[in-house]
Backbone bond lengths (Angstrom), bond angles and torsions (degrees), N, CA, C in turn:
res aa  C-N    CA-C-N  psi(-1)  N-CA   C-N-CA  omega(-1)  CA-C   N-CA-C  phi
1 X - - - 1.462 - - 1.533 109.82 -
2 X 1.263 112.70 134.54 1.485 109.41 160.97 1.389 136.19 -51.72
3 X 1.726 140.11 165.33 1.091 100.23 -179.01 1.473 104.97 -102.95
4 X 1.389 128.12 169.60 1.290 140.07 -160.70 1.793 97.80 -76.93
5 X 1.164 134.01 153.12 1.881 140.89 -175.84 1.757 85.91 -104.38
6 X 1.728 93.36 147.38 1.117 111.47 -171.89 1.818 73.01 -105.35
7 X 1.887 85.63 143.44 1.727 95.37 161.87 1.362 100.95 -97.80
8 X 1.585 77.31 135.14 2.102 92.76 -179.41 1.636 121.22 -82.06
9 X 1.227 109.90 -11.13 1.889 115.29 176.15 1.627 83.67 -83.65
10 X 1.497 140.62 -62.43 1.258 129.06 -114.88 2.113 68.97 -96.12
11 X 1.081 130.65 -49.50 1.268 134.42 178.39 2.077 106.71 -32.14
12 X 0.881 106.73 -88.12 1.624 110.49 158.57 1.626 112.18 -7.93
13 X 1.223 131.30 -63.77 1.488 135.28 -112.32 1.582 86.01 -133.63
14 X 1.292 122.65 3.57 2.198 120.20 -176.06 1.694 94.50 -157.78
15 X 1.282 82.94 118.31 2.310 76.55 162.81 1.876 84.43 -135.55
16 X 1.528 97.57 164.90 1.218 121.76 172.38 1.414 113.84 -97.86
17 X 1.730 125.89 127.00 1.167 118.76 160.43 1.597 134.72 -53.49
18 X 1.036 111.06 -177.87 1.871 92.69 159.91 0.796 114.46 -78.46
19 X 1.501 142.36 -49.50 1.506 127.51 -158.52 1.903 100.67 -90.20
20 X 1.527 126.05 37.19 0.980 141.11 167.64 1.678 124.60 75.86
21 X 0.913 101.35 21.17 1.836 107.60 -178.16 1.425 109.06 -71.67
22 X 1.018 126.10 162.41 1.138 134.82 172.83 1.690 119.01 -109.94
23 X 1.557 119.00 135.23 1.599 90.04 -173.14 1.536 82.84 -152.13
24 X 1.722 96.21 161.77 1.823 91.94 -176.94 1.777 93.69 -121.77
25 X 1.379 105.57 -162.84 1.081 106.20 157.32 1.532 123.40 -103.17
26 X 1.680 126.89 -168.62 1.400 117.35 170.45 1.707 96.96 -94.49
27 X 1.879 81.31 168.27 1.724 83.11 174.25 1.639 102.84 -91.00
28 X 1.632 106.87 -159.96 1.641 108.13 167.53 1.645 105.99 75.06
29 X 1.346 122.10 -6.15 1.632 103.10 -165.76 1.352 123.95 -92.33
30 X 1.844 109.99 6.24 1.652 119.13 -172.83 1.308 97.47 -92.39
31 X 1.407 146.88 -44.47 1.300 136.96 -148.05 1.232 116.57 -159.98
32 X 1.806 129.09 144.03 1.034 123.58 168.28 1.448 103.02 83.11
33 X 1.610 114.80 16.20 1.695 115.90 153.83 1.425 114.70 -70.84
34 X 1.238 142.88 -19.13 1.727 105.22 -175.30 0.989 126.99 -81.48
35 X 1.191 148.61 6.49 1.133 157.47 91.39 1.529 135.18 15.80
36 X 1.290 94.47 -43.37 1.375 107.14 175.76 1.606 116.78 -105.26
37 X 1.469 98.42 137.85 1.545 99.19 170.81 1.562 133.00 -45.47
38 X 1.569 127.15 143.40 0.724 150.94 -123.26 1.904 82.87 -90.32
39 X 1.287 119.58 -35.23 1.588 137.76 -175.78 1.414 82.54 -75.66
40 X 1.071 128.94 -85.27 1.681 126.43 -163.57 1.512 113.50 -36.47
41 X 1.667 125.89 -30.26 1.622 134.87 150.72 1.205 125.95 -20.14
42 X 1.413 79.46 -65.48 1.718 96.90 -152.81 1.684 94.44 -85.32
43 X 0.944 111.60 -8.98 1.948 109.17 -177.08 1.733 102.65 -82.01
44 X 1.283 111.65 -40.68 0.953 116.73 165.24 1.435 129.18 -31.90
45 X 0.921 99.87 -17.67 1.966 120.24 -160.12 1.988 101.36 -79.69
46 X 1.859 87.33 -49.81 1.260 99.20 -165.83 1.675 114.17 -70.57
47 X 1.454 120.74 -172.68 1.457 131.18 -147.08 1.228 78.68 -141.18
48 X 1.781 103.26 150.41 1.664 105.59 176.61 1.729 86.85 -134.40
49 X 1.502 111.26 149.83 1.636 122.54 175.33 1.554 91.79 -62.12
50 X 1.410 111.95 162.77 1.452 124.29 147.32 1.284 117.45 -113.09
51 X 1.257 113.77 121.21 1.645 133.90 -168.25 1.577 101.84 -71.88
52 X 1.785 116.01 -66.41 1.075 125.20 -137.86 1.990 101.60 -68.11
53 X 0.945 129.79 131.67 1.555 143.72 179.01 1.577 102.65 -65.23
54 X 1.366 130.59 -37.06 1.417 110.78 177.84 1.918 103.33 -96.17
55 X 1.046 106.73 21.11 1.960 102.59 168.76 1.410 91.88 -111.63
56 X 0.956 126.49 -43.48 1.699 119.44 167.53 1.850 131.36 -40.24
57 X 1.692 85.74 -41.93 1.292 102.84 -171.47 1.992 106.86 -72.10
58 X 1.508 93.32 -42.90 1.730 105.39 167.11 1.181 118.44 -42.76
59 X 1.360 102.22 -64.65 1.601 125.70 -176.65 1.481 102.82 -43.26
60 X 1.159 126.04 -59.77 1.618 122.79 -134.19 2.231 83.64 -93.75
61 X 1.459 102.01 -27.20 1.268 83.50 179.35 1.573 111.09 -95.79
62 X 1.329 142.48 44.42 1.401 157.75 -179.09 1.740 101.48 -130.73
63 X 1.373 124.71 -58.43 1.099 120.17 159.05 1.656 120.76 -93.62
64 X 0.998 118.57 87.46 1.609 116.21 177.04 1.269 105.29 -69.21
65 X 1.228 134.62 -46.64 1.795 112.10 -171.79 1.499 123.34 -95.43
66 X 1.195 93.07 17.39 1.895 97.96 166.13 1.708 111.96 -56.73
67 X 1.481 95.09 151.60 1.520 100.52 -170.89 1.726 80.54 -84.95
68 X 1.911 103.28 137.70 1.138 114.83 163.68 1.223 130.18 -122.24
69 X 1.783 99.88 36.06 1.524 98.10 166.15 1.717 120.88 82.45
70 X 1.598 115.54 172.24 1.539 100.31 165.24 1.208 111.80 -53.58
C-alpha cells in the first residue's frame, strides 16, 4: 500500500498531547486585532480540547501520523 499524505492546513491547526487529547487552535488570530483587548491577545495564545467524537474522527484521518499519545 502506499503511504497515506498528511494534510498540511489540518496538520498546522490540531496537535496531540501526550496523554492523547486533542486540541486546536482559536480562530480570528491573523488580522484585525487592534481592536481588540489586550486580554482577548493573549487568549489567543491558548489551545482549546476538542470534545466532539466526529471532529476527532476527521482529524485523526487528515493527519494519520500524528503522535496520538497513550
Amino acid at each position: 500500500m502506499p503511504k497515506m499524505k498528511t494534510h498540511k492546513a489540518t496538520a498546522k491547526r490540531f496537535k496531540y498531547t501526550g496523554s492523547g487529547k486533542l486540541l486546536r487552535t482559536k480562530i480570528g488570530k491573523s488580522h484585525l486585532r487592534r481592536r481588540k483587548s489586550k486580554r482577548v491577545k493573549v487568549q489567543f495564545d491558548s489551545m482549546l480540547e476538542v470534545n466532539s467524537p466526529a471532529t476527532k474522527k476527521r482529524v485523526q484521518k487528515l493527519i494519520p501520523y500524528a503522535k496520538k499519545g497513550k
